[in-house]
MARGU-747026 format. One record per residue: x, z negated, y of N, C-alpha, C in turn. Coordinates in steps of 0.2 Angstrom, whole numbers, plus 5000, padded with zeros to 4 digits. Last residue first. Layout:
BEGIN
XZYXZYXZY;...
// end
This chain:
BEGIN
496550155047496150155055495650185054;496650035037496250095039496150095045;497549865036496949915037497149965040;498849815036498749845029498049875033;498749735050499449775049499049825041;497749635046497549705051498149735051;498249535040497849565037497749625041;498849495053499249495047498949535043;497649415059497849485060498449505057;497349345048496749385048497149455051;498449245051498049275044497749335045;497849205064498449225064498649275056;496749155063496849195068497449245065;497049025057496649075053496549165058;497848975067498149005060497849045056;496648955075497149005077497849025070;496148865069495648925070496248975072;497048745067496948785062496348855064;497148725081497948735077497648785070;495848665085496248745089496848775084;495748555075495248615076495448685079;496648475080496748505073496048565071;496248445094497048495090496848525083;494948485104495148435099495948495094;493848555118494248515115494548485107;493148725113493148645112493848615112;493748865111493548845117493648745119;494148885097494548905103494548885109;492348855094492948885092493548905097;491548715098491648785098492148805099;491048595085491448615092491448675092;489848495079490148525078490548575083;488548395080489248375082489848405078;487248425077487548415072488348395072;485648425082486148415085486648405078;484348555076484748495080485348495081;484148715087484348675077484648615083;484248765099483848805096484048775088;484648685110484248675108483648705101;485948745116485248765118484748765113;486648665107486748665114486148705118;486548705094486448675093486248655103;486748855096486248835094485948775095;488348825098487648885105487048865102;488748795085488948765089488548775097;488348915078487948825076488048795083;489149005081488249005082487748955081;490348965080490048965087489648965088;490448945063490248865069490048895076;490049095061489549035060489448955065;491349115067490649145070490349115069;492149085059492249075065491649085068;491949115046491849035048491849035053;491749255046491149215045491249145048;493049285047492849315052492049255053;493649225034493749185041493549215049;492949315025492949235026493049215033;493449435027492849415031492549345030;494749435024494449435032494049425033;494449385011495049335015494849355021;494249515007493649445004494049385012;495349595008494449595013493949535012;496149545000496049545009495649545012;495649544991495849494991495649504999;495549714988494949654988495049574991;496049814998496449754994495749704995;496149925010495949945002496149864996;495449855025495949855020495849855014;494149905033494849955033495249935025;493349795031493149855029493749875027;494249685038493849685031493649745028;494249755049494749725047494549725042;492949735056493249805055493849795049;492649615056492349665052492349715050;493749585066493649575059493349595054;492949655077493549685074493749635066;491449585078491849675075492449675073;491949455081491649475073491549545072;492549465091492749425087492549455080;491249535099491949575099492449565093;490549415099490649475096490949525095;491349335107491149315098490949365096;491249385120491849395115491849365109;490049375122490249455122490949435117;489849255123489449285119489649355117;490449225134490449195129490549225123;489649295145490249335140490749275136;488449235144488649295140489249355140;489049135150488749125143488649195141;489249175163489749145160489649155153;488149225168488749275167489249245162;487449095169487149145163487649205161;488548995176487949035175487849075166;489748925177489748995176489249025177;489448785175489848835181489848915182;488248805166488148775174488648785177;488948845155488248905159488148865165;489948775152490148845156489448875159;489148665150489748655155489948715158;488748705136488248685142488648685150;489748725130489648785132489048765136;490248595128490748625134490248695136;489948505118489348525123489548575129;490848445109490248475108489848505112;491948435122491848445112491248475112;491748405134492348445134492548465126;490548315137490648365139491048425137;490048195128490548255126490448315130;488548165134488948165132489448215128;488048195154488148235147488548215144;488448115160487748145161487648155156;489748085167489648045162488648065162;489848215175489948135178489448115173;489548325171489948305168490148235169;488348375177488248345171488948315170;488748455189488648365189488548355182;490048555192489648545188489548455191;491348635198490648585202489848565199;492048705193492348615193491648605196;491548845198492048805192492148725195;489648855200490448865204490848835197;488548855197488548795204489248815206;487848995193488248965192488348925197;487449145191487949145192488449085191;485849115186486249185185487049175185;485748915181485649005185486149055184;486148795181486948835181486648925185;485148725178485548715183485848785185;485148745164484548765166484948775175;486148695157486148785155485748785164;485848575160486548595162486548665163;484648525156484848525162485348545164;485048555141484648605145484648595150;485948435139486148475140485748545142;485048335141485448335147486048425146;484148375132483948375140484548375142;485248325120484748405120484648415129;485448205124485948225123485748325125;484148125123484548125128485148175127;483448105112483248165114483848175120;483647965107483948035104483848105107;483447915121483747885115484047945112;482747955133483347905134483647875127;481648035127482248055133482748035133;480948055116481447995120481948015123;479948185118479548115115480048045116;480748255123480548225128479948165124;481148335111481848295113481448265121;480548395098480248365104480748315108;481448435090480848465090480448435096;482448365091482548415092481848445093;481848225085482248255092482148315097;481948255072481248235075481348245084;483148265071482748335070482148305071;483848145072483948215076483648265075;482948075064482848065072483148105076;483848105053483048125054482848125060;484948065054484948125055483948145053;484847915056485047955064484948035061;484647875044483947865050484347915054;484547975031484947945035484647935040;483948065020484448015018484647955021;483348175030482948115028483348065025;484548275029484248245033483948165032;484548295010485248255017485148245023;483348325011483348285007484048255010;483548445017482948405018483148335016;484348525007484548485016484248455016;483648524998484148484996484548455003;482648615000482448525002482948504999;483548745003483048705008482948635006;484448754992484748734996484148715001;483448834982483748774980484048724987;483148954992482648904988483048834986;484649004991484048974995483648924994;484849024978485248974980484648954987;484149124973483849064967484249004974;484449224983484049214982483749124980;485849234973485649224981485049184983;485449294961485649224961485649204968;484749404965484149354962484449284962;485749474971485049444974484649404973;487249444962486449464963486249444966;488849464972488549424968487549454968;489749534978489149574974488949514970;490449464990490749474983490549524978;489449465000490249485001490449514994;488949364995488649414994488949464996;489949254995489549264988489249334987;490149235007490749285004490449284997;488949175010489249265015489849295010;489049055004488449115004488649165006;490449015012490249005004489649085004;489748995023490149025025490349065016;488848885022488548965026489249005025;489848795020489248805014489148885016;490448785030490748795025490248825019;489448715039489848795042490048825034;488848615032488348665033488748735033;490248545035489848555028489348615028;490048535049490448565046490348595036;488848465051488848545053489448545052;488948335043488748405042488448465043;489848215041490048275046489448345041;490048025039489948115037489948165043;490848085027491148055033491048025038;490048125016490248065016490548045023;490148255018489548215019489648145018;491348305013491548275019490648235023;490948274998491548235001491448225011;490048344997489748304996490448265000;490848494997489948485004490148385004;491648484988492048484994491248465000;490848474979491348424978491248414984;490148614980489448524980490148484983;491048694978490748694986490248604986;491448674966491948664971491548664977;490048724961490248654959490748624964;490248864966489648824968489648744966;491248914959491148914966490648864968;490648914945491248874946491248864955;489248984944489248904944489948884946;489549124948489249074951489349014950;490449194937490449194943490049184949;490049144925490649134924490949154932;488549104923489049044922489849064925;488049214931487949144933488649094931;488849374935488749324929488749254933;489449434946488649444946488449384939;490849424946490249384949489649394950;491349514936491149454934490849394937;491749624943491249624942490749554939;493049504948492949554949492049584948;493749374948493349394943493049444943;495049404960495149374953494549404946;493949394967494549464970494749454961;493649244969492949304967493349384965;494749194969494349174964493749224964;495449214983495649214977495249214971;494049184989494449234990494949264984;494049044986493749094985493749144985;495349004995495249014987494849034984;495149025004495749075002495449064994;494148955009494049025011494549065008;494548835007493948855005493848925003;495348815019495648825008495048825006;494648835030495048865029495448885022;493848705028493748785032494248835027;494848615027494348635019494148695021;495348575038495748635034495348635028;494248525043494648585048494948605044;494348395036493648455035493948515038;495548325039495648345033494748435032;496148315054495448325051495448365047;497648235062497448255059496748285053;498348155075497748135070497748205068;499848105077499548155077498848145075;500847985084500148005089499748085086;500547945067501047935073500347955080;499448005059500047995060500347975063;497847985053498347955059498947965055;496548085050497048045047497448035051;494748075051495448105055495748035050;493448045050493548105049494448125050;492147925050493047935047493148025044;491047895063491347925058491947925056;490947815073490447815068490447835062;492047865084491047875085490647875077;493247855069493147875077492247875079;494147795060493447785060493547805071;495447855050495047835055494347865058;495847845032495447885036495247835043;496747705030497047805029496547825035;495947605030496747605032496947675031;494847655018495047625023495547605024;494547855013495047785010495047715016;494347955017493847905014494247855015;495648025018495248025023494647955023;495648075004495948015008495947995013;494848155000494948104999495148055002;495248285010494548265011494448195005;496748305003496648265008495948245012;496248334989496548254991496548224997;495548454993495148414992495548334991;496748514998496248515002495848465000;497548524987497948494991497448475000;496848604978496648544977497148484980;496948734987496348684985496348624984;498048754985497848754993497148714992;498348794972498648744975498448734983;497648914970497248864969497648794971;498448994980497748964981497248914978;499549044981499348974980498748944980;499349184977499649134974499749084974;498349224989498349244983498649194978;499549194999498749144997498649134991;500449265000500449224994499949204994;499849405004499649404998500149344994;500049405020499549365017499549355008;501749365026501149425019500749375019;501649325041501749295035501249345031;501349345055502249385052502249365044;500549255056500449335057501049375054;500849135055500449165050500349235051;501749115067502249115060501649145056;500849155078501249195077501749195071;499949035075499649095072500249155074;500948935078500748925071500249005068;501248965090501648945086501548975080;499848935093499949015096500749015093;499448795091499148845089499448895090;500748735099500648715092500448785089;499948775112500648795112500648785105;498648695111498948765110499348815110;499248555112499148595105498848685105;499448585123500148555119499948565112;498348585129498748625133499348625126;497748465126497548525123498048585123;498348365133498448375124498348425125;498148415146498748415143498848405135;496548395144496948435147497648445145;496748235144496448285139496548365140;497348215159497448175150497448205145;497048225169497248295166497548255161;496448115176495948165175496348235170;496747955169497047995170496448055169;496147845163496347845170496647895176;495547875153496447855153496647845158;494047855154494347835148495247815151;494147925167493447855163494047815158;494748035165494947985172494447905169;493848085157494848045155494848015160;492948115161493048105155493348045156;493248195172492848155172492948105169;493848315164494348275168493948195171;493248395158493348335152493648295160;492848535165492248475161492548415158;494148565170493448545173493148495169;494748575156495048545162494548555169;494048655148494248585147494448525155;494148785155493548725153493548665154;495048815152495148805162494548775161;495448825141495948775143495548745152;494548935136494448835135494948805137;494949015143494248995145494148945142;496049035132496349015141495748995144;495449055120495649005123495748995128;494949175123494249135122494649045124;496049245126495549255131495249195129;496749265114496949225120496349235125;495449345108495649255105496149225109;495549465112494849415113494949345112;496749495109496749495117496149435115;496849495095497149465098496949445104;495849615094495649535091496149485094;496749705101495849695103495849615100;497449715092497849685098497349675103;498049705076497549735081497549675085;499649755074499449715071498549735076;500649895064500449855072499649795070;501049915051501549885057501549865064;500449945042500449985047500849955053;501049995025500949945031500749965037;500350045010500750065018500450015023;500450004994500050005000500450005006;
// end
């Protein structure tokens, strides 16, 4: 197979774009934040800045790296993913941040064992559908193993819990099942199954019931669970065509929780307006053509299963993460991609960056 020796430099551009738009983000909407919390308004801002120097490190070494060892480690990328979504559980190992144990402490690094299940979820199945070839239309021999490794990996980090990450990975599972030629019928059987088994992980929990009884009416407690949905509708709502301006948002004055994580895209419709949000919007789809494009072009199953995994995981969380922010699916405290504050989130979107376009040297023009 011929290399092409240029890498696609439209997916590139979009992905330094989406970030530099969360760095000038962050640094409006968080500086609030920090000044509350560090005392310092460029706190959070400077991490971020630090970890995407890390990230554009870490996606220029996985860009120059053959994709086809994945291939080779991949079942070792798994079950190097799944000790670390164990040990995260652990007390004295996993830190317990707003209620949740989702990071591992190093020194001053923390670490978010679910951000790399994203991503070893994706090679490995990749590996493992590329691997059984026609053999995933068979239940036993091309469904059921994927789908035990997806309950493990769902069930572990629902434990933390976190599941709009679980959700991204699960949706993201389904896309490359049907990516793969798995049946309609077995598709299909998984739908059905997976409705009241959500149902039944919402209801499990008073706060994730109360987010969907929220959601659906976020003015039945304005002041309790419904607070976070309103105060972010008043942000989009504010913002109009154009926008109050860069920095001059007021939600961000402790109004709207997590202005600079979960809710940044409410932060850019109120500076930026509705021009903002859709070219938000413009460059996730850009994101997911050219990747789509990518997967199409390269004659190597591996590869194409491999690019359109991490085209899906990227896109899925920023349509959960837009979803969640205007109000259109509960609240599920998951970031958007590139854009949201947190490291271990930009380090690995951008390694997955980094892959994908590594992958685009071997595609068809």
């Amino acid at each position: 197979m011929e290399n092409r020796k240029t890498i696609d430099y439209i997916l590139l551009s979009v992905v330094i774009a989406l970030m530099l738009l969360g760095l000038i983000m962050i640094l409006s909407a968080s500086s609030i934040r920090a000044l509350e919390d560090f005392n310092d308004s460029f706190y959070l801002f400077r991490h971020q800045l630090a970890w995407s120097v890390i990230g554009v490190l870490a996606m220029i070494f996985f860009m120059n790296l053959d994709y086809h060892i994945y291939q080779k480690y991949a079942k070792l990328i798994l079950v190097l993913t799944i000790i670390a979504l164990i040990m995260v559980l652990i007390p004295g190992i996993g830190k317990v941040v707003g209620g949740s144990r989702r990071w591992i402490i190093f020194g001053p690094i923390r670490i978010q064992p679910s951000e790399l299940a994203k991503l070893g979820m994706v090679i490995y199945l990749s590996q493992f559908f590329a691997r059984k070839g026609e053999k995933v239309k068979s239940f036993t021999e091309g469904l059921m193993p994927p789908l035990i490794i997806l309950g493990i990996v769902f069930l572990l980090i629902l434990l933390e819990p976190d599941l709009g990450t679980a959700i991204t990975i699960a949706g993201t599972v389904f896309i490359m099942l049907f990516v793969a030629g798995a049946r309609y019928a077995h598709l299909g059987l998984l739908i059905l199954i997976s409705i009241p088994l959500l149902l039944v992980f919402i209801y499990s929990e008073d706060y994730r019931r109360e987010r969907l009884f929220s959601f659906l009416d976020p003015w039945s407690d304005p002041l309790n669970t419904g607070y976070h949905i309103i105060q972010s509708l008043l942000a989009l709502g504010s913002g109009g065509i154009f926008g109050v301006g860069l920095g001059q948002s007021k939600q961000k004055f402790l109004y709207l929780p997590e202005p600079g994580t979960d809710f940044i895209f409410a932060i850019i419709g109120e500076e930026l307006g509705l021009i903002g949000t859709l070219l938000v919007l413009f460059l996730f789809f850009l994101f997911a053509w050219r990747g789509l494009k990518i997967a199409i072009g390269v004659p190597d199953l591996f590869a194409s299963l491999l690019a359109t995994g991490i085209t899906s995981m990227v896109i899925l969380q920023a349509l959960i993460n837009i979803a969640v922010v205007t109000s259109s699916m509960p609240v599920t405290g998951i970031t958007l991609p590139f854009i949201s504050y947190g490291g271990t989130s930009l380090v690995i979107m951008l390694s997955s960056v980094g892959i994908l376009l590594n992958i685009s040297r071997y595609a068809l023009e």
